[in-house]
C-alpha positions as a Markdown table, in Angstrom:
| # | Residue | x | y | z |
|---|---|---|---|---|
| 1 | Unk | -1.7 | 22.9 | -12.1 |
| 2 | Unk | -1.8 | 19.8 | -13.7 |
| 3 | Unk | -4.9 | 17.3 | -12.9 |
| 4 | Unk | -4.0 | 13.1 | -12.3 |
| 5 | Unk | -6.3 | 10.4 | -11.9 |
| 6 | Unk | -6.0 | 8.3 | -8.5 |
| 7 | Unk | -7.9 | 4.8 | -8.4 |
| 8 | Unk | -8.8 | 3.7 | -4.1 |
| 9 | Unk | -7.1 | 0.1 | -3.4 |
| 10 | Unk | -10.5 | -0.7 | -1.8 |
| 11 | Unk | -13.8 | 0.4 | -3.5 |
| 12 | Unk | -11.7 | 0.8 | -7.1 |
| 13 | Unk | -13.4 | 4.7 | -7.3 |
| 14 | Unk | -11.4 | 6.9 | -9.6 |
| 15 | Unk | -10.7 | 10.3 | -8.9 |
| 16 | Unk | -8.9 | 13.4 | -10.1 |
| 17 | Unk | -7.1 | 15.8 | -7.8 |
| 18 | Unk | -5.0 | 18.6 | -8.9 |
| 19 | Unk | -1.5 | 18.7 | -8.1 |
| 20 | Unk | 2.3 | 19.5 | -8.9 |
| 21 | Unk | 3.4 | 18.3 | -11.8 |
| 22 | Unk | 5.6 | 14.9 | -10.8 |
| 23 | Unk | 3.4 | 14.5 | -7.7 |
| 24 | Unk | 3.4 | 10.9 | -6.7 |
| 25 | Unk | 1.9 | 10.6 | -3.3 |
| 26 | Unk | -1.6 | 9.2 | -2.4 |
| 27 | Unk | -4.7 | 10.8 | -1.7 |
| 28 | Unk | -7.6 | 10.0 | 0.5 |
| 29 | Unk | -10.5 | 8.1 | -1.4 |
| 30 | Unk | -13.1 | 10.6 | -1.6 |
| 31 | Unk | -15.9 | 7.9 | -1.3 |
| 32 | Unk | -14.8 | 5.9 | 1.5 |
| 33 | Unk | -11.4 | 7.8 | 2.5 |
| 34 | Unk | -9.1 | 4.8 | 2.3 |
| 35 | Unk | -5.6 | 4.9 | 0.0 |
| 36 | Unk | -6.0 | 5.9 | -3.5 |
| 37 | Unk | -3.0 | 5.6 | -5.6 |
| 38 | Unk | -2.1 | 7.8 | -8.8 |
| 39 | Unk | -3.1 | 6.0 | -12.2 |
| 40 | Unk | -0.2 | 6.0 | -14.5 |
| 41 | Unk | -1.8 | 6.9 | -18.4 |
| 42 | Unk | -0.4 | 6.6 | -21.7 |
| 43 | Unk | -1.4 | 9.3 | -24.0 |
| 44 | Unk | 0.3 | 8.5 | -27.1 |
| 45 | Unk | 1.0 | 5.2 | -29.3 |
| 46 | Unk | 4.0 | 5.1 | -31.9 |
| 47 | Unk | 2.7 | 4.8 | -35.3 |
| 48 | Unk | 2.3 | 2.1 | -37.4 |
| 49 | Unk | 3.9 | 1.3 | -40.5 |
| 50 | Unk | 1.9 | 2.6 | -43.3 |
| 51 | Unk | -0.1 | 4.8 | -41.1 |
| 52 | Unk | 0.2 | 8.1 | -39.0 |
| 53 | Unk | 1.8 | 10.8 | -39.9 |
| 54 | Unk | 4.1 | 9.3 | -42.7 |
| 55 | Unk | 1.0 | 8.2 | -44.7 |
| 56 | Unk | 2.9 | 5.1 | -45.3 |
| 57 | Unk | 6.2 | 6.2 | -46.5 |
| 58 | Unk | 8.0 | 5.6 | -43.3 |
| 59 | Unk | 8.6 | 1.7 | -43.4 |
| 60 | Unk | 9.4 | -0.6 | -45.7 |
| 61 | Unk | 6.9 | -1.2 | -48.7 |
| 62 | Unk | 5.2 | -4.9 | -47.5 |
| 63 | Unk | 2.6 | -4.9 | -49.7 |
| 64 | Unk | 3.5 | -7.4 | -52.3 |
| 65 | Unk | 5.2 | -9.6 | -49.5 |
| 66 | Unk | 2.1 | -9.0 | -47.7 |
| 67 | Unk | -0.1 | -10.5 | -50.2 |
| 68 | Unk | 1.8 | -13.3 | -50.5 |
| 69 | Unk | 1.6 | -14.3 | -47.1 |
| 70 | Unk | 5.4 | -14.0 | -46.5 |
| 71 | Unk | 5.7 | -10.3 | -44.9 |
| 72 | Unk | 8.3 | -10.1 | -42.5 |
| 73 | Unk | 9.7 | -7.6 | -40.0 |
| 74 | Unk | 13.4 | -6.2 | -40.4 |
| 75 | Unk | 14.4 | -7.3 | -36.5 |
């Protein structure tokens, strides 16, 4: 069973509970047993150009543009 993070809306503590996945209720604060509300987490970030897994051959080639101060994204 998957593990979430819920932050209280009154003393801020964060805490984990284990539940279903897709669970989106609240939980009683541990600490002070008001409402604490699940904590939405990104996990991932899309890779940047010239980086990641592409080692650099994903995007355009920038690098003389770059230097010349006029690098521009393709919109």
């Amino acid at each position: 069973m998957p593990r979430y993070s819920y932050r209280c809306t009154m003393c801020d503590q964060v805490s984990e509970f284990e539940r279903p996945f897709g669970h989106l209720g609240e939980e009683p604060c541990p600490l002070c047993g008001n409402v604490a509300k699940r904590v939405f987490e990104v996990f991932a970030e899309a890779p940047r150009i010239g980086g990641g897994a592409c080692s650099g051959g994903c995007g355009p080639d920038l690098s003389a543009a770059s230097a010349a101060g006029q690098a521009s994204y393709p919109g």
